[in-house]
N, C-alpha and C positions, 0 to 999 in steps of 0.2 A: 468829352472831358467833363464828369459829373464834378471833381472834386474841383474847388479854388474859388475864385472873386466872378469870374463866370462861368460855373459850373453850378448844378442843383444845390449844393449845399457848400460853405467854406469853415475850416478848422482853424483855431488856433497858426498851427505851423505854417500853414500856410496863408498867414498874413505878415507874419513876420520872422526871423530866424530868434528874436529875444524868447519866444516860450520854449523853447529846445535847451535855449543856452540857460535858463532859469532852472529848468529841469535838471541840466547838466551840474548848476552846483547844486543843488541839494543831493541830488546822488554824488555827488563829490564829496558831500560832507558827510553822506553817510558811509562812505566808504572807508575815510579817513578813520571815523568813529571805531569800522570792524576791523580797520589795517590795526587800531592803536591796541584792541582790545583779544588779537590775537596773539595768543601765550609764546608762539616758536617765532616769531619776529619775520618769519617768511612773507614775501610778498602777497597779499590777499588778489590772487587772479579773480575775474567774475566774467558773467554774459551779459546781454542785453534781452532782452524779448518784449516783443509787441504785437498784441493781438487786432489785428485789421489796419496794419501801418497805412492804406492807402497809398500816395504816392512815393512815402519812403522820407518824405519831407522831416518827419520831426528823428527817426534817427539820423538821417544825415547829418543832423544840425546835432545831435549827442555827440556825435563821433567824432564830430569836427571841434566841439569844445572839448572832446577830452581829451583830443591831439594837440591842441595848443598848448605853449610854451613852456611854462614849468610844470605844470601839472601831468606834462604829458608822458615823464617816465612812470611816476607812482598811478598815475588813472590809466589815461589812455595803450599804454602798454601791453599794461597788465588785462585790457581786454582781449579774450582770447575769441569768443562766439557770439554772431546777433544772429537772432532766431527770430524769424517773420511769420505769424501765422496769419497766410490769406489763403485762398482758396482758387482766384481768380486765377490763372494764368497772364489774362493781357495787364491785371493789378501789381504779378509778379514783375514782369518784365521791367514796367515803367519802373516799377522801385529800385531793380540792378541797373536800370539807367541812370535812376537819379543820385544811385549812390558809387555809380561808376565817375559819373559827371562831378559832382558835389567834393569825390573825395581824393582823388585822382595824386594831389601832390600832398597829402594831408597821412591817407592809411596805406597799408598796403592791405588788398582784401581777396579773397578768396574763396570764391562760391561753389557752393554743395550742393547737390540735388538734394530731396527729401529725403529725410533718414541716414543718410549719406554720411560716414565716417573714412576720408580721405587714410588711406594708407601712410602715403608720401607728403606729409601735412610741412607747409612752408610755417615755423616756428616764431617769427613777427609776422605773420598775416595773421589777418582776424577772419575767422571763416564765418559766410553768410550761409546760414540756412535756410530754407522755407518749411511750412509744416503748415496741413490742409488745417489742421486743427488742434486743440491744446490736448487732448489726447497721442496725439501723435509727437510733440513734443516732448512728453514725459515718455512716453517709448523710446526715444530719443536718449532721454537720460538716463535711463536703463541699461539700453545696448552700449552705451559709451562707457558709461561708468562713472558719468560726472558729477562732483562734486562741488563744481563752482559757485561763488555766489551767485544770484542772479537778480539783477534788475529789474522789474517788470511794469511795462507801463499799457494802459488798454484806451487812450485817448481815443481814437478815431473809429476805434471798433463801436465804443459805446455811443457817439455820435449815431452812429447809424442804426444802430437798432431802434427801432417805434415804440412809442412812448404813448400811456394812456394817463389822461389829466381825470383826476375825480375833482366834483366844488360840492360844496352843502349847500343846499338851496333854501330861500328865508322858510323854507316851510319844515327845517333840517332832514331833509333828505339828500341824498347823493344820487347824483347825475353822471355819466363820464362827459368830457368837455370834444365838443369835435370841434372842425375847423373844416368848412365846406367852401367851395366854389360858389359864388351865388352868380 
């Protein structure tokens, strides 16, 4: 278990469920912004997407504040797609656990394999997708034909990628910064 308070590195969401839910209204407010500002008065459906969700922690925690109370016809509802881009298979897993676990009396949800356009689509489930990569996701939007608004958040993904420090040195040259074992 690399990701959490004992694991190699710890995120946001996974200290506490307030960063998801903070998240959740500011996409709330923007949403309301594109619901107010579109011309045929239809309900503005959207997706989710998240590039390296790890354990699945911080959409849980979207999903779950845009199923609550009032907000949850005009938000939560009106989600139709989250779209996961990991790579991992055992990263996949844990994430349909934690959003099997997490969401269970909250969504109702419905998982898709990659690329995966269900025929027989349950019309209030939110269907979960995977996608090896954000390439694969816009193929996605392609074959489907979707138009939805889309959400997108890349917390955890960029956590993770390495990171190279430059300093000026008094003599004004640049160094890169390491961080060794000694």
């Amino acid at each position: 278990n690399i990701i959490g308070p004992q694991g190699d590195f710890v995120t946001a969401p996974e200290m506490s469920q307030v960063f998801g839910e903070c998240l959740g209204i500011w996409f709330y407010d923007q949403h309301k912004k594109l619901q107010k500002a579109k011309a045929d008065g239809k309900r503005l459906d959207w997706q989710w997407l998240e590039c390296g969700p790890g354990k699945g922690t911080l959409v849980s925690d979207l999903l779950r504040f845009a199923c609550y109370g009032k907000i949850r016809h005009e938000f939560g509802a009106t989600c139709k797609h989250v779209h996961l881009v990991e790579s991992s298979p055992i990263l996949r897993q844990v994430q349909k656990e934690t959003l099997q676990r997490d969401l269970r009396d909250v969504a109702e949800l419905e998982f898709v394999e990659e690329s995966g356009i269900p025929e027989n689509r349950n019309p209030n489930a939110v269907q979960v997708h995977w996608h090896d990569s954000f390439a694969s996701f816009r193929a996605w939007q392609k074959q489907s034909t979707s138009r939805l608004t889309t959400y997108a958040v890349g917390q955890e993904f960029l956590d993770a990628l390495p990171t190279y420090q430059f300093e000026k040195t008094a003599d004004g040259t640049w160094r890169e910064r390491l961080i060794d074992v000694a």
